[in-house]
C-alpha positions in Angstrom: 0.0 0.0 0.0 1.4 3.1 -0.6 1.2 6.6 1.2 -0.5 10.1 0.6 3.3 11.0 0.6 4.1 8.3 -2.0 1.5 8.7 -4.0 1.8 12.4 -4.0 5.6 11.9 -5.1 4.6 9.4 -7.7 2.4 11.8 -9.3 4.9 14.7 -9.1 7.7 12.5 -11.1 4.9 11.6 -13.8 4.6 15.0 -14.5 8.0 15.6 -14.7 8.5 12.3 -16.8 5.9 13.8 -19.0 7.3 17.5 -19.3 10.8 15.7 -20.2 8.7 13.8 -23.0 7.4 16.9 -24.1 10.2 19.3 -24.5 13.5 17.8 -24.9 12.6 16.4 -29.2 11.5 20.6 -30.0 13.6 22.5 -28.3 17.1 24.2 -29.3 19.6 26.9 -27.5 21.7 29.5 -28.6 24.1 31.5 -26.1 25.3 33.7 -28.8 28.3 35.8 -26.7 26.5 34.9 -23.6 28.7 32.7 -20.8 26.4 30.2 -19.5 28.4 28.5 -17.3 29.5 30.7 -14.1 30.9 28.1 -11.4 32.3 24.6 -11.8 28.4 22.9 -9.8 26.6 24.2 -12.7 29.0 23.4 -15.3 29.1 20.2 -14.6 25.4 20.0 -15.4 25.4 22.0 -18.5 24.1 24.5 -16.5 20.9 23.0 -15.2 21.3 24.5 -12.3 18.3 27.1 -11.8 16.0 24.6 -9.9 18.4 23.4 -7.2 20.4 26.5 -6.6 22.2 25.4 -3.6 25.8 27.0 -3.2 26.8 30.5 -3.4 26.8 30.5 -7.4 23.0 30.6 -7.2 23.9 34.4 -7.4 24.2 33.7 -11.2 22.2 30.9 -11.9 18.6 31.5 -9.2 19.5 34.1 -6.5 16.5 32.7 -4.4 18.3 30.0 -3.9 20.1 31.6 -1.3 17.6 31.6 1.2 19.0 27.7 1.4 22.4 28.5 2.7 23.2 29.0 6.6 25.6 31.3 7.5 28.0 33.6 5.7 29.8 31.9 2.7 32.0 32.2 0.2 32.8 30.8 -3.4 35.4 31.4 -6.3 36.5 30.0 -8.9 37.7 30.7 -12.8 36.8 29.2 -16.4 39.3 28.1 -18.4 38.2 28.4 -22.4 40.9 26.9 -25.3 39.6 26.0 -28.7 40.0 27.1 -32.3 38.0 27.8 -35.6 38.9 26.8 -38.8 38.2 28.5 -42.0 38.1 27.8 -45.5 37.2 30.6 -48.3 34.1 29.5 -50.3 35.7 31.2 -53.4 39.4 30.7 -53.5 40.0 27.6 -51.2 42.2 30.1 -48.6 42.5 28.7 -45.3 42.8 30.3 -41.7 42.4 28.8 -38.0 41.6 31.9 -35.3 41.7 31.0 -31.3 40.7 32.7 -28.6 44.0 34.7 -28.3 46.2 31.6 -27.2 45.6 27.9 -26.1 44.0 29.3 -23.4 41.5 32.5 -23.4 43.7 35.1 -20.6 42.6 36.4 -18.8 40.4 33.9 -17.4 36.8 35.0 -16.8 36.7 34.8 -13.2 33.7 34.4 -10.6 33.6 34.9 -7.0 29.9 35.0 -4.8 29.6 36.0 -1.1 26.7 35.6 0.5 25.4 36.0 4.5 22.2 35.1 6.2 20.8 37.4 8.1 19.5 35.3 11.1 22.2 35.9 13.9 21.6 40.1 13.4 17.8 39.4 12.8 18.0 38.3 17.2 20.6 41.4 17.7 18.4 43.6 16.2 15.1 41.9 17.4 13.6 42.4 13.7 12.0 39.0 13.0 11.9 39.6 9.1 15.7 39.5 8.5 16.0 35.9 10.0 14.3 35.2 6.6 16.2 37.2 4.6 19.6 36.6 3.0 22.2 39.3 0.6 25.0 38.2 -1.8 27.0 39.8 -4.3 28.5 38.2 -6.6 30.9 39.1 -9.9 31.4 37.2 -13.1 31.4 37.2 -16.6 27.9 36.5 -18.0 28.7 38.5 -21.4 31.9 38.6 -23.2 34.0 37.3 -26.3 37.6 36.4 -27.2 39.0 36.3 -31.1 42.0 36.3 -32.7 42.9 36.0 -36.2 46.0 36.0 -38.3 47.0 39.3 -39.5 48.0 38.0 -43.1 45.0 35.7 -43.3 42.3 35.7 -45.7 40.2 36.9 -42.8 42.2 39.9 -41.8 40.4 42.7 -44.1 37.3 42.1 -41.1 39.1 41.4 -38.5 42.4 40.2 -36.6 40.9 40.6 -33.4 38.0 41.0 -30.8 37.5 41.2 -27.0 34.5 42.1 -25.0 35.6 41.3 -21.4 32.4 42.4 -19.6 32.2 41.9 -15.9 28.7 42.2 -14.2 28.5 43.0 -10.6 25.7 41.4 -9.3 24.0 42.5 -5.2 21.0 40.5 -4.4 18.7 40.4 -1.7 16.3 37.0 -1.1 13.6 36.3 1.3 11.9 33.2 2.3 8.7 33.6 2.9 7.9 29.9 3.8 9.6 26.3 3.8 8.3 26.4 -0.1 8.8 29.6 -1.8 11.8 32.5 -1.7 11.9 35.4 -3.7 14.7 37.5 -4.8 15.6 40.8 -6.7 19.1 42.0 -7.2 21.0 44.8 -9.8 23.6 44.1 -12.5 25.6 46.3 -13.4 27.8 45.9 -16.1 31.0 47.3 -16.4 34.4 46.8 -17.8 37.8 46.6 -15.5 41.7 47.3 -16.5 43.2 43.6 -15.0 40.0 41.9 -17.1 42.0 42.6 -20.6 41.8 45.9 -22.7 39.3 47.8 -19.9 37.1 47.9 -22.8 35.5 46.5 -26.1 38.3 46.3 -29.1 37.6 45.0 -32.7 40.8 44.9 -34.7 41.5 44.7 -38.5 42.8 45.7 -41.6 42.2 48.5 -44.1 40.2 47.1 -47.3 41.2 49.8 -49.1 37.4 50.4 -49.9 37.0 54.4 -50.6 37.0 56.3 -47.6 39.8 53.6 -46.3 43.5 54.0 -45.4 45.1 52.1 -47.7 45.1 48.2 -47.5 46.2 46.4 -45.3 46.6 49.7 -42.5 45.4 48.3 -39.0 42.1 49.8 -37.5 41.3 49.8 -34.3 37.6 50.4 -32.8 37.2 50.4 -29.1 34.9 52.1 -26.0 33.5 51.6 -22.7 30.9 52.3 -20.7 29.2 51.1 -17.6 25.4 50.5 -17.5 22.8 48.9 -15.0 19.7 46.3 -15.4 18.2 43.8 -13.1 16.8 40.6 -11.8 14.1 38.9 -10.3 14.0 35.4 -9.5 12.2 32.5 -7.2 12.1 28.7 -6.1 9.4 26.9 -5.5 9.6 23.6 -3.3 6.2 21.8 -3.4 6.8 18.7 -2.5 8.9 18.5 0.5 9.4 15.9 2.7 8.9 15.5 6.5 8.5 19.3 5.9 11.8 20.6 5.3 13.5 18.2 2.6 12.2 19.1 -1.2 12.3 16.1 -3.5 11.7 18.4 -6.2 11.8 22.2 -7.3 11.1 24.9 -9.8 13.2 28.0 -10.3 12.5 30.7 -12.4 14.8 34.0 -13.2 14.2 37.2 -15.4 17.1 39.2 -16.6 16.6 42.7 -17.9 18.1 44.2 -21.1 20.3 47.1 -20.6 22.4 48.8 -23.2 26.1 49.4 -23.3 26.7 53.2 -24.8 30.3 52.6 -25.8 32.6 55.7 -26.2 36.3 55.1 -27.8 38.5 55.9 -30.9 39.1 54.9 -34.2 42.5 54.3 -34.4 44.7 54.0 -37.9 47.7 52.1 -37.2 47.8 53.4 -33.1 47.3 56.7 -33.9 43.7 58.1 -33.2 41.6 59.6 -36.2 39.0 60.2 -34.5 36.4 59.4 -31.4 34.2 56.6 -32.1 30.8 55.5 -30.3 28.5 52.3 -30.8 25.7 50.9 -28.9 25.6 47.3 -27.5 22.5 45.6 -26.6 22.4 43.1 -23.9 19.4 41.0 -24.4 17.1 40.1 -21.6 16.5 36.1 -20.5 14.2 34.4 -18.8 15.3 30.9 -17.3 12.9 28.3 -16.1 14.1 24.8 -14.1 12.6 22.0 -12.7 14.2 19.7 -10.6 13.5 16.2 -9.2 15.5 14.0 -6.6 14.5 10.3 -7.6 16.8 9.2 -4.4 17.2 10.9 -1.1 18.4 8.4 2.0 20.6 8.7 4.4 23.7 7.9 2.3 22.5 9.1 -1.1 21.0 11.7 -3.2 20.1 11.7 -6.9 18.8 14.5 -8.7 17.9 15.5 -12.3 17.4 18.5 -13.8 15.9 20.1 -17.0 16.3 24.1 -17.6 14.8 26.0 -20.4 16.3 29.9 -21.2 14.8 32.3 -23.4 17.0 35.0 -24.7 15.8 38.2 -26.5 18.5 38.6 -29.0 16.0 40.2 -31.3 17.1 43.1 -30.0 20.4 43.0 -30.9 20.2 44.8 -34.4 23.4 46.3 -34.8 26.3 47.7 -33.5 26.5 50.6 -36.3 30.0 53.1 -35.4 29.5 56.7 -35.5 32.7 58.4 -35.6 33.3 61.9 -34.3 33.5 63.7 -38.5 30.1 62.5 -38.6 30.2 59.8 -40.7 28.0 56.4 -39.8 29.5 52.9 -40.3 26.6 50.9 -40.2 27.0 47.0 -38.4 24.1 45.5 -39.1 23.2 42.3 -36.9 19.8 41.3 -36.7 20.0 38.1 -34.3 17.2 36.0 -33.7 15.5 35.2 -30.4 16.6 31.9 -29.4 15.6 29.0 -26.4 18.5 27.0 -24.6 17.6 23.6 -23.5 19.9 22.2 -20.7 19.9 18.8 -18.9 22.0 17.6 -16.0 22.0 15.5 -13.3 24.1 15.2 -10.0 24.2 11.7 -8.0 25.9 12.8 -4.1 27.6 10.4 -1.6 27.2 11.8 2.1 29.7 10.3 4.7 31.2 7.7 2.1 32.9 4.8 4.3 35.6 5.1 2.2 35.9 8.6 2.6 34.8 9.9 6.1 34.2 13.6 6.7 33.3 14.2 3.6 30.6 14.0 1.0 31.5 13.5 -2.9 29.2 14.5 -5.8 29.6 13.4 -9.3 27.8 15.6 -12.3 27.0 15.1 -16.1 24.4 16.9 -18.5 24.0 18.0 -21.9 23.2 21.2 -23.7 21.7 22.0 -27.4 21.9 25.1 -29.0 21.1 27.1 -32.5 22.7 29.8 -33.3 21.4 33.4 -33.5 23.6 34.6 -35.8 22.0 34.7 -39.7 24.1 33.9 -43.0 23.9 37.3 -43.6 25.5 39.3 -40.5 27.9 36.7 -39.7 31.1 37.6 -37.9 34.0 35.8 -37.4 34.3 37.6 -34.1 31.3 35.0 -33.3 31.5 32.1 -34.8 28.9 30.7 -33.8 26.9 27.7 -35.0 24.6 25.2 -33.9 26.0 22.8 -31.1 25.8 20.4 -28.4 27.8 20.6 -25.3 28.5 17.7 -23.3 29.8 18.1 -19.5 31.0 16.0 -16.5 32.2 17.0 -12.9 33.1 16.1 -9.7 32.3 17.6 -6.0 34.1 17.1 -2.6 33.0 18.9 0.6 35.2 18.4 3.8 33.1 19.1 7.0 34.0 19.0 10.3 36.9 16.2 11.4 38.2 16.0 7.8 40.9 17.7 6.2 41.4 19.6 3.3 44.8 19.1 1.1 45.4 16.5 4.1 46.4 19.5 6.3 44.3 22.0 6.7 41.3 21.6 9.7 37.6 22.0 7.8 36.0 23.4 11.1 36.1 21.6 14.3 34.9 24.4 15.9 33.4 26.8 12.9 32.3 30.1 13.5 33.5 33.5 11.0 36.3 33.5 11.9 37.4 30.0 10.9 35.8 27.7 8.0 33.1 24.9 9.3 33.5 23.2 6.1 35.2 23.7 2.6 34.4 22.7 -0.8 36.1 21.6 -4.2 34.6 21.5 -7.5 35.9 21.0 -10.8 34.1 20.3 -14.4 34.2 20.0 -18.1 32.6 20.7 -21.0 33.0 20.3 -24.3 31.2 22.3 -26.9 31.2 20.3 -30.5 29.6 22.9 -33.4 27.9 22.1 -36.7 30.0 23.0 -39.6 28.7 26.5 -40.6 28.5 27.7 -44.3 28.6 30.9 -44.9 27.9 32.4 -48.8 25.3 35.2 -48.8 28.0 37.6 -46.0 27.6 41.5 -46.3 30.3 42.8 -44.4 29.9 46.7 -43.6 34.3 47.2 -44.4 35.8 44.4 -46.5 34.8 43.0 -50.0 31.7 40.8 -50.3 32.9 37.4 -50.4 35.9 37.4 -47.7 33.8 36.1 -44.8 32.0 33.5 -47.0 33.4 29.7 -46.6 33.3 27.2 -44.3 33.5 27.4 -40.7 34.7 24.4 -38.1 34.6 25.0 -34.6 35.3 23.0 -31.3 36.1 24.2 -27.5 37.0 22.8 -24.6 36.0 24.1 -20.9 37.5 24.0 -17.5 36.2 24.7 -14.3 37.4 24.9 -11.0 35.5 26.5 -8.1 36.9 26.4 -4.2 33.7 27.2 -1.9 34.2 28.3 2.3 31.3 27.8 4.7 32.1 30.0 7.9 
């Protein structure tokens, strides 16, 4: 015979059996220049993270999900990106590779979360409210883009090289207002930084000689900077918990807003500066949904799987036109497409292992689809983008008290701020496998017609590592 609780979590996996049914044959992704993954838990899970949202990264991924996390920790971590594209030219069989400015992207795109629950000053301050409430801040690098090119490749005449490192700084404040729902609402604000590469956006290339040109093969230089704010809103919702505290499944939900970079910079023939130089860059707003089920919690064990769904507005990315300081307008047309991201994962947890006392150990794996937003037409070997799937494993250790981290180094006997009560190790990896892309109908703004068109092979590799603190 089973029970109202078992048949109540019977039901709840049917329907999530049935929504995996549903979605997973229609549904593709895109991310465009948007970096999904922002700690080495989600990345291990191709980002299906929104749903469960329970370490400091939920920052980036669901900041209600900090409601879930005791005390005052910390996380950070960095992303390191190597990969290459190849490129053939449709009309005269010239080839080129471009990377992302070395084996490895530097600098690396960084992230580091703080967060602190408010439920030691909520009793100092006798103000029962803030015992529900938690704050974080976090920093990463949710947009951004990497590209280099040889400067005497066929390629060069639209560009030798690219770089977008965008940092958004991201306070957030989260309330629980019961065992099954939190809500959240934080700012981003998006900026660029000096030790995060050029301290602003930089497209490189050479002179076409087109009229109105330098002569060909003179390098140009277009950069600026700005610093602009948006927003989020996010929440988790924990239906089905059991003996009233432990959820066997979730839902997550976050909203991103657009905001708009107004970059101002200089046109620069070979270093010197012509003239000043402004553009404006879009950043589209997302919405993010998750759902979450844990087919396996006991005493030794827990199971879960994940599937997230992301809308992103690119629509509104429709170009990137350059109006220089004489007047004249160089127009960059772009004209993305909206696009859905469709992201599974799933994350099986050994708690107290025999084999491993102290500690708990986590294994992750998921998969990612994506289609591009990028038409024939606009395409930019800045972004190469295609359509893809990314494929991701990982690994977890956490080291409570009696264990010891690096084999030397307490992980809280006694706990407290001022020492850890436990400290945590992730690493992942993904690897992102894209569709040949043909390009033959390419209307670049500054070179000739048909020097973007060809073929366009691209594969990259991910690493993560992410050290978490719990105080």
């Amino acid at each position: 015979m089973i029970s109202g609780m078992g048949l109540q979590r019977q039901r709840w996996l049917q329907v999530a059996a049935f929504w995996l049914t549903l979605v997973v044959p229609s549904i593709s992704q895109a991310t465009g220049f948007r970096i999904m993954p922002q700690s080495a838990s989600g990345a291990g899970q191709a980002d299906a993270f929104v749903a469960q949202s329970d370490d400091p990264s939920a920052i980036y991924y669901n900041p209600a999900g900090i409601t879930q996390l005791p005390g005052v920790q910390l996380m950070m971590g960095a992303l390191m990106v190597g990969g290459y594209t190849h490129f053939t030219n449709r009309a005269t069989g010239a080839k080129s590779s471009g990377d992302l400015d070395g084996p490895v992207s530097n600098p690396l795109p960084l992230h580091v979360y703080l967060t602190a629950n408010l439920k030691p000053l909520a009793h100092t301050l006798d103000l029962p409210a803030l015992a529900r409430t938690t704050v974080g801040v976090g920093v990463f690098s949710s947009f951004g883009l990497r590209n280099r090119w040889p400067e005497d490749g066929p390629l060069s005449t639209s560009l030798t090289f690219a770089s977008l490192p965008l940092l958004d700084i991201r306070p957030v404040i989260a309330y629980k207002v019961n065992e099954q729902l939190s809500l959240a609402a934080g700012a981003d604000v998006y900026t660029f930084a000096s030790f995060m590469g050029e301290g602003g956006g930089v497209t490189k290339f050479h002179s076409s000689g087109a009229p109105g040109l330098p002569p060909r093969g003179t390098p140009l230089e277009v950069n600026g900077n700005d610093t602009t704010p948006g927003f989020n809103l996010s929440l988790r919702y924990t239906p089905c918990l059991l003996e009233g505290t432990r959820p066997w499944c979730s839902f997550g939900f976050q909203y991103r807003s657009r905001a708009t970079l107004h970059l101002e910079g200089e046109f620069l023939d070979a270093g010197m500066t012509l003239t000043s130089a402004r553009t404006k860059f879009v950043i589209p707003q997302s919405f993010t949904f998750g759902m979450a089920v844990w087919p396996l919690l006991a005493r030794g064990h827990e199971w879960k799987v994940e599937v997230d769904l992301d809308k992103t507005d690119w629509s509104s990315f429709r170009n990137t036109d350059v109006h220089l300081g004489t007047g004249k307008v160089i127009p960059v047309p772009r004209n993305w497409s909206n696009t859905l991201t469709f992201m599974v994962g799933t994350e099986y947890k050994w708690i107290d292992p025999a084999a491993l006392l102290h500690w708990d150990m986590t294994t992750r794996a998921g998969w990612q689809h994506s289609a591009t937003p990028v038409p024939s037409q606009t395409f930019d070997p800045a972004v190469p983008d295609s359509d893809k799937n990314i494929l991701s494993v990982g690994m977890g250790f956490l080291c409570k008290a009696g264990g010891y981290f690096a084999g030397f180094i307490p992980c809280g006997e006694q706990g407290g701020w001022y020492r850890p009560s436990a400290i945590s190790l992730d690493v992942a990896y993904q690897a992102g496998i894209y569709d040949t892309r043909h390009i033959d109908d390419n209307k670049p703004p500054l070179t000739l017609p048909a020097v973007v068109n060809g073929r366009y092979s691209t594969i990259h590799h991910a690493g993560f590592v992410t050290l978490g603190i719990k105080f």
